[in-house]
MARFI-117419 format. One record per residue (C-alpha): residue in one letter; residue number from 1; x, y, z. Coordinates in Angstrom, 1 decimal. Example, Ala and Ser with C-alpha at 12.3 -4.5 7.8 and 13.67 -1.06 7.14 Angstrom:
MARFI-117419
- resn | resi | X | Y | Z
- A | 1 | 12.3 | -4.5 | 7.8
- S | 2 | 13.7 | -1.1 | 7.1
//
This chain:
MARFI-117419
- resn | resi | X | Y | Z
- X | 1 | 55.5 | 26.1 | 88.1
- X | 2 | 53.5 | 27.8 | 90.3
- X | 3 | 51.4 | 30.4 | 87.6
- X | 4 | 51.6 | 30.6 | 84.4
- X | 5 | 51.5 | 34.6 | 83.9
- X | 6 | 52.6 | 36.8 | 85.9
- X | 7 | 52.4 | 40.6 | 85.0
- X | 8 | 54.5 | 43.2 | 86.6
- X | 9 | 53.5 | 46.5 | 86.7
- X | 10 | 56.9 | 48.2 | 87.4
- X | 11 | 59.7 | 47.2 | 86.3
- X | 12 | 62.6 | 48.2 | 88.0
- X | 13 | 64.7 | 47.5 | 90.9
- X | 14 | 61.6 | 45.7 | 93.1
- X | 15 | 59.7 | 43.8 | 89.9
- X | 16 | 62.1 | 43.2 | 88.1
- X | 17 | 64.1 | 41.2 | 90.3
- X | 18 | 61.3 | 39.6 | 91.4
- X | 19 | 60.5 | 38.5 | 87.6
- X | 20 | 64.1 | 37.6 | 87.2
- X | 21 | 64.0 | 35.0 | 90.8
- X | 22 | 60.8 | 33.7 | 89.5
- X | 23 | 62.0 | 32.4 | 85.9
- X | 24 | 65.6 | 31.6 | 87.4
- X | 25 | 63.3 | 29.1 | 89.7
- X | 26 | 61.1 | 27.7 | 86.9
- X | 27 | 58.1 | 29.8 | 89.1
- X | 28 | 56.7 | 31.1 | 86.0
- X | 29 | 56.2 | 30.5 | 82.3
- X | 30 | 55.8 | 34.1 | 81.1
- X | 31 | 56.6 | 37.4 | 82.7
- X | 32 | 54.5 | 40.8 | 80.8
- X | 33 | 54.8 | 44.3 | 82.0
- X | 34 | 52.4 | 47.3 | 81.4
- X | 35 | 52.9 | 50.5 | 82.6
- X | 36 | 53.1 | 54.5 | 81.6
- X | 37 | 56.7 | 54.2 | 80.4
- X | 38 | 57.2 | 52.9 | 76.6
- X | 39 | 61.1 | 53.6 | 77.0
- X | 40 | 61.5 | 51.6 | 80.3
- X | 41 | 59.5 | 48.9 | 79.2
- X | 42 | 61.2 | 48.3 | 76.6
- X | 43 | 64.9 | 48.1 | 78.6
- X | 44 | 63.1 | 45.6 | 80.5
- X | 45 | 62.4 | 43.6 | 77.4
- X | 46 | 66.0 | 43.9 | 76.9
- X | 47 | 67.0 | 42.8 | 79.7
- X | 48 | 65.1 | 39.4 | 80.1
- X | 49 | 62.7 | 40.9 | 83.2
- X | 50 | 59.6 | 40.7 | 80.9
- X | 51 | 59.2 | 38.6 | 77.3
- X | 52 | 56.5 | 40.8 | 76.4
- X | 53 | 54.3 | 44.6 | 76.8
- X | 54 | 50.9 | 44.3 | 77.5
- X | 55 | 48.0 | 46.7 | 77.7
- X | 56 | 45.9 | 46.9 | 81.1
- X | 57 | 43.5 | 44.4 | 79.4
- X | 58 | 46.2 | 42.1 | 78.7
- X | 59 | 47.9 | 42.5 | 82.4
- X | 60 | 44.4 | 41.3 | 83.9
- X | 61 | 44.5 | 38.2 | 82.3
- X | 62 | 47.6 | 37.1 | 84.3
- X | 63 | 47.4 | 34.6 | 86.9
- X | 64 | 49.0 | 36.9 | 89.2
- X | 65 | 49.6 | 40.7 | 89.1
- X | 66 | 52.3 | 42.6 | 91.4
- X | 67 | 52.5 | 46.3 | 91.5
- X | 68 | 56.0 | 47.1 | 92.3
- X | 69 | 55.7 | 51.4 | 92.2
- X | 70 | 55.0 | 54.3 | 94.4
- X | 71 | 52.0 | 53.6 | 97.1
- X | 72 | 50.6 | 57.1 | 96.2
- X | 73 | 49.5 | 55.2 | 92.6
- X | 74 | 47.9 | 52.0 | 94.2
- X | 75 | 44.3 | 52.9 | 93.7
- X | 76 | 44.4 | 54.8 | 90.3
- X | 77 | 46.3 | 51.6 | 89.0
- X | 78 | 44.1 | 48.9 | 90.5
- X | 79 | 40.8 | 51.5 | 89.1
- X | 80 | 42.6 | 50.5 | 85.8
- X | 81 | 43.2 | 46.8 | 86.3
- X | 82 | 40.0 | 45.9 | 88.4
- X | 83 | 37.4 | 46.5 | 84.9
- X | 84 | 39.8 | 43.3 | 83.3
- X | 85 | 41.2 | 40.8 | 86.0
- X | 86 | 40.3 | 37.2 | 84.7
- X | 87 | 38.3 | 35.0 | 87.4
- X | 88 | 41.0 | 33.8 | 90.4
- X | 89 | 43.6 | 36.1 | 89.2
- X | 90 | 45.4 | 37.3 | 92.3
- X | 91 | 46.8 | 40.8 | 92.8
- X | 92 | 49.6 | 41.9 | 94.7
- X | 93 | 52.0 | 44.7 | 95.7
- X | 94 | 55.2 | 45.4 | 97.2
- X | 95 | 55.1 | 48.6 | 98.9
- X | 96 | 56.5 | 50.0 | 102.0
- X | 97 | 53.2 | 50.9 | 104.0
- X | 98 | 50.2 | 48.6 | 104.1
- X | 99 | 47.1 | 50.2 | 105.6
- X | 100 | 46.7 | 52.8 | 103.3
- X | 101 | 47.4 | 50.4 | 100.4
- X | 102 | 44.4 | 48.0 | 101.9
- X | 103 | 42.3 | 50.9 | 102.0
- X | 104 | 42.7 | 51.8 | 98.4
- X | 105 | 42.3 | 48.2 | 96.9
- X | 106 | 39.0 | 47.8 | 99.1
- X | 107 | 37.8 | 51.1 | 96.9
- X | 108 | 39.3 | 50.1 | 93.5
- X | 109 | 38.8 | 46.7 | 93.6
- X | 110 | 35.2 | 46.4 | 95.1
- X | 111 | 34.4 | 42.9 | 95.3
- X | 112 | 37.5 | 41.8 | 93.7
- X | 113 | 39.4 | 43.2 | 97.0
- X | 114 | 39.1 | 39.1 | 98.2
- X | 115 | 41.9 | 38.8 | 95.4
- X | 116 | 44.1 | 41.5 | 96.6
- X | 117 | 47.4 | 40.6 | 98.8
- X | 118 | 49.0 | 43.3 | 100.2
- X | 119 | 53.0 | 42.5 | 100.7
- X | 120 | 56.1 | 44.1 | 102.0
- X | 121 | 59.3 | 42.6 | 100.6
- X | 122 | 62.3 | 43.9 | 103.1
- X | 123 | 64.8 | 43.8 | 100.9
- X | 124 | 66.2 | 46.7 | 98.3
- X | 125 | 68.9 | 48.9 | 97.3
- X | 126 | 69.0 | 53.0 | 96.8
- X | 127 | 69.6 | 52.0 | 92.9
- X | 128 | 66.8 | 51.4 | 91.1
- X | 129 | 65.5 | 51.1 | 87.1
- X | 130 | 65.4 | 47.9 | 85.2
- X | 131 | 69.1 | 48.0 | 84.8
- X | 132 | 69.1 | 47.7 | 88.8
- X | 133 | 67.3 | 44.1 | 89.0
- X | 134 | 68.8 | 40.6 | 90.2
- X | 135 | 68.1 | 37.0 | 90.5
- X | 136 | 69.2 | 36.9 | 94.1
- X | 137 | 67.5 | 40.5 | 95.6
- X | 138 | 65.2 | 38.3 | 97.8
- X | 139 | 67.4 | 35.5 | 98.6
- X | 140 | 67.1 | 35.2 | 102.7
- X | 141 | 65.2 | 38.2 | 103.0
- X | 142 | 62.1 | 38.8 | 104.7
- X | 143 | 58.8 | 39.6 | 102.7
- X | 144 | 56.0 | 40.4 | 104.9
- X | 145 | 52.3 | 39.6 | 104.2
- X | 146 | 49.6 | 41.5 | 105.6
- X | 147 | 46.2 | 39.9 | 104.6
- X | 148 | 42.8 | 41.4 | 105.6
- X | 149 | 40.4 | 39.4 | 106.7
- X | 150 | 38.9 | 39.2 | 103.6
- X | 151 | 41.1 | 37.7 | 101.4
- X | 152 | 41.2 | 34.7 | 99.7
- X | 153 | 43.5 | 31.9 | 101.4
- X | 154 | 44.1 | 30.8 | 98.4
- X | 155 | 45.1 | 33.8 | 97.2
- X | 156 | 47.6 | 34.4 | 100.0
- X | 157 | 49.0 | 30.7 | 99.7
- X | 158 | 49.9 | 31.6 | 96.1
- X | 159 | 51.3 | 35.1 | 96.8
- X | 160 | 53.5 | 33.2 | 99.4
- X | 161 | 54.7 | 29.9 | 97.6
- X | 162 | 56.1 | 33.0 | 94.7
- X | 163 | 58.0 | 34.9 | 97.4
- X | 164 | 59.4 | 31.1 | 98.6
- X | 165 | 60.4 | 30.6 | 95.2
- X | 166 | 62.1 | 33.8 | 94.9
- X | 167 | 64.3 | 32.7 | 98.2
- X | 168 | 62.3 | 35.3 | 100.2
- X | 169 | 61.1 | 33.9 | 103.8
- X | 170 | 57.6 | 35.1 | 104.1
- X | 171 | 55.6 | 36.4 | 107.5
- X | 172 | 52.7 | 37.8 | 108.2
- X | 173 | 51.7 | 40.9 | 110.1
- X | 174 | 48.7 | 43.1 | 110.7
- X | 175 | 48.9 | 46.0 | 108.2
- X | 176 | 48.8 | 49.0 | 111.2
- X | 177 | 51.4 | 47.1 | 113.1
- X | 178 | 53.8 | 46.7 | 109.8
- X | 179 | 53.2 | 50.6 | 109.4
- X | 180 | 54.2 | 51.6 | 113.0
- X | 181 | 57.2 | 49.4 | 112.8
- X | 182 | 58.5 | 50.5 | 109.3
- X | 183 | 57.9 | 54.2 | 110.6
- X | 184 | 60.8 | 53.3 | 112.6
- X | 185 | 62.7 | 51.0 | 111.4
- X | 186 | 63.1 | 52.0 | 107.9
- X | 187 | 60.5 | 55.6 | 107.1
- X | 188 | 62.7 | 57.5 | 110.3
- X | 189 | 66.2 | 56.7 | 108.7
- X | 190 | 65.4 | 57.6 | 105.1
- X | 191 | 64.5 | 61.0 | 106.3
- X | 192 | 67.3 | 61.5 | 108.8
- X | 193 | 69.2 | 60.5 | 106.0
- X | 194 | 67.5 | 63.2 | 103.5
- X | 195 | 67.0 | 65.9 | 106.4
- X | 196 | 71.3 | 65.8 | 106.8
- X | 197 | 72.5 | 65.7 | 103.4
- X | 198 | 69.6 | 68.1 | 102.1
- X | 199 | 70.9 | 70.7 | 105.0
- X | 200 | 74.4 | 70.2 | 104.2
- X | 201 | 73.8 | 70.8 | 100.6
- X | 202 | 72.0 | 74.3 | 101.5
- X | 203 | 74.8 | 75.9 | 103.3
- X | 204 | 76.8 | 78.5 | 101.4
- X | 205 | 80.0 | 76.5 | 102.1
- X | 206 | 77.9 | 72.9 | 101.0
- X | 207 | 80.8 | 72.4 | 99.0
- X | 208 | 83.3 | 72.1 | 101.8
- X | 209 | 81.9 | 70.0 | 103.7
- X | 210 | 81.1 | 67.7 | 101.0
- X | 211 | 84.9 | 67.7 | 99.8
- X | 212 | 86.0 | 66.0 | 103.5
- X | 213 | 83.1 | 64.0 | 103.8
- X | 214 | 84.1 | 60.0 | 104.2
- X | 215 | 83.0 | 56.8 | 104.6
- X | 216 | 80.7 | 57.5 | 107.8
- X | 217 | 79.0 | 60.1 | 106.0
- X | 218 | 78.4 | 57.7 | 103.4
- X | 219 | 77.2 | 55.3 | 105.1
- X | 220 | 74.5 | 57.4 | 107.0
- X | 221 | 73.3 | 58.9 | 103.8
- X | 222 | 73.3 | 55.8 | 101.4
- X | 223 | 69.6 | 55.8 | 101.7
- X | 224 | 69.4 | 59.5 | 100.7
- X | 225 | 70.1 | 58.1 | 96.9
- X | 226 | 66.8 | 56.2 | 97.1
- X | 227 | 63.8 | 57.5 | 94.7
- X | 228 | 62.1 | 60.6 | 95.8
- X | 229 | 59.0 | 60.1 | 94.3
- X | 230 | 58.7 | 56.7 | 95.9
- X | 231 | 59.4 | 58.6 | 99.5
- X | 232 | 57.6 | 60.8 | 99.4
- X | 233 | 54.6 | 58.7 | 98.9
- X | 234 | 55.3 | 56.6 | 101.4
- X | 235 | 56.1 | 59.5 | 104.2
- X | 236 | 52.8 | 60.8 | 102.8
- X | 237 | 51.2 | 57.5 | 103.3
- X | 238 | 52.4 | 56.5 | 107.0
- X | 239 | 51.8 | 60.2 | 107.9
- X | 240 | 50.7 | 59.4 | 111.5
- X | 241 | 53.1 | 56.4 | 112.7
- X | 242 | 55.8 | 58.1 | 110.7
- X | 243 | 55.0 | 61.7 | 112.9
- X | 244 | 55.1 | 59.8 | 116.3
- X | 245 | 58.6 | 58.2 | 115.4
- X | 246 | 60.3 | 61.6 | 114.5
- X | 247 | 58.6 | 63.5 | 117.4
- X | 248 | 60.7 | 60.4 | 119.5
- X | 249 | 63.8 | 61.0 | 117.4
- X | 250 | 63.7 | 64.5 | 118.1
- X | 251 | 63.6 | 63.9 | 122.0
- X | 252 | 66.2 | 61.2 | 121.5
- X | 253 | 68.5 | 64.2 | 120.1
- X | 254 | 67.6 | 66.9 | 122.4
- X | 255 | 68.8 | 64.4 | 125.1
- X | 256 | 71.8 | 64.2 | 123.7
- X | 257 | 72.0 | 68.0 | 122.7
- X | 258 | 71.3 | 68.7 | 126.5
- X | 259 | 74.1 | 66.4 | 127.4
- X | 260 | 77.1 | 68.0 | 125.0
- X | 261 | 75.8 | 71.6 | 126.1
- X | 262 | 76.5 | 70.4 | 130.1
- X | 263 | 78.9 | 68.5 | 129.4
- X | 264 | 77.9 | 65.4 | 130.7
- X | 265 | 80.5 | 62.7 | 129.9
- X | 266 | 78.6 | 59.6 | 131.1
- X | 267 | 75.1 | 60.4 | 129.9
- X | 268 | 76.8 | 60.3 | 126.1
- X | 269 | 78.6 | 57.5 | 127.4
- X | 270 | 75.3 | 55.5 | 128.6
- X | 271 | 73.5 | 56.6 | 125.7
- X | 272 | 76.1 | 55.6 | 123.3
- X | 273 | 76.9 | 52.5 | 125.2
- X | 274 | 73.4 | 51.3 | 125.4
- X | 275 | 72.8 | 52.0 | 121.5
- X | 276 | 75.9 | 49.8 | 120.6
- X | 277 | 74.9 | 47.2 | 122.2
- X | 278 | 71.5 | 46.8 | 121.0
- X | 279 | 72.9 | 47.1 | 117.6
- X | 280 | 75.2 | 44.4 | 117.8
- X | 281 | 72.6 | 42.1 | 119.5
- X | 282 | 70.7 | 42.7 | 116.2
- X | 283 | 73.8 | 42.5 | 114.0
- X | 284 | 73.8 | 39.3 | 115.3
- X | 285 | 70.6 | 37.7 | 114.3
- X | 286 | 71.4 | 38.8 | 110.9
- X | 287 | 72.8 | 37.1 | 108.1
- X | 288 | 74.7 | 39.1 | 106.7
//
């Protein structure tokens, strides 16, 4: 066992299955939630994710704490926890940008912020709720750690030896450098993916075009079925990596416009060639 509590504060797809790995591991001898929702705290009692509600009170006396919702509600969360954490309980997250996440638990948290790990699991689905959540989310998949300074190794150790236990393999990363990467690697396509489908769906004719869509349409756009609210925090949160990546993307696709207006068979053939063969040298190192 590596804590004894552990306290989620949101439930679904991200925190629940991280509950759910955790007690399938023997990690953890009791798993509480707290949040704003009565109704979907009480599915995850249902379901097995949690074994009891809490209060905030009650969620600061866990051992360890992980805030699995949308960055925007970091600090106003952690203001709320911060007045009850027990001494050495450790605090975590799990969202998709990390410098504005550090920069709101140094203000919440005060001198508590040695407490505070700031973590990235890579690893999701566009479902989400506590109906969404599994043991085996995690299982091979990256989690990223981006400790300041400040924080407690010990604190960090812990954080890490839960992620272990939930299958995850855990690195580290400087917070700015995890943001410009994500921007591209993961910000970029949720938008391209929302920008298509939301411009489709506008047309007079959407409909149309809808009906003969297929399976590379669906592909692209799986990612367009994620949570709004949760994007929109996080494209508000990586505002300046994310506007460098799509001011690249949009270069990317005038090049290519440029080349289908002149008609330039081997520029699309060099640009295509070169962009299926970096993605199947990185198909490669996946397991998948």
């Amino acid at each position: 066992m590596i804590v004894g509590r552990l306290a989620l504060v949101g439930t679904g797809l991200i925190g629940g299955s991280f509950a759910l790995a955790l007690k399938q591991a023997g990690a953890v001898r009791e798993v509480v939630g707290v949040g704003r929702n009565p109704a979907r705290l009480t599915v995850a009692r249902e379901l097995g994710l949690i074994d009891r509600v809490v209060d905030w009170a009650g969620a600061g006396q866990a051992d360890c704490i992980l805030l699995a919702l949308p960055v925007g509600e970091t600090e106003t969360v952690l203001a709320q926890l911060a007045p009850h954490l027990k001494p050495g309980a450790v605090v975590t997250d799990a969202g998709s940008t990390k410098a504005g996440v550090v920069a709101a638990a140094r203000a919440a948290l005060g001198a508590r912020f040695a407490d505070f790990v700031p973590g990235h699991p890579i690893a999701g689905s566009e479902q989400s709720g506590p109906g969404a959540a599994r043991a085996d989310l995690y299982r091979g998949k990256r989690v990223v750690l981006t400790p300041d300074a400040d924080t407690r190794a010990e604190a960090v150790a812990t954080v890490r030896a839960l992620w272990e236990a939930a299958g995850a393999q855990v690195e580290t990363l400087d917070a700015a450098l995890h943001d410009r990467i994500f921007a591209a690697v993961s910000h970029l396509p949720h938008l391209a993916a929302y920008a298509l489908v939301d411009e489709l769906a506008r047309r007079a004719d959407g409909g149309l075009f809808f009906r003969y869509a297929a399976s590379g349409f669906r592909d692209f756009t799986r990612i367009a079925g994620s949570s709004p609210d949760m994007w929109r925090d996080i494209a508000l949160a990586n505002r300046e990596a994310l506007l460098a990546e799509i001011d690249a993307y949009l270069a990317a696709l005038r090049s290519l416009r440029e080349a289908v207006d002149s008609r330039d068979g081997a520029a699309l053939h060099a640009i295509f060639s070169r962009a299926r063969k970096a993605r199947e040298d990185w198909f490669k190192t996946q397991d998948v």
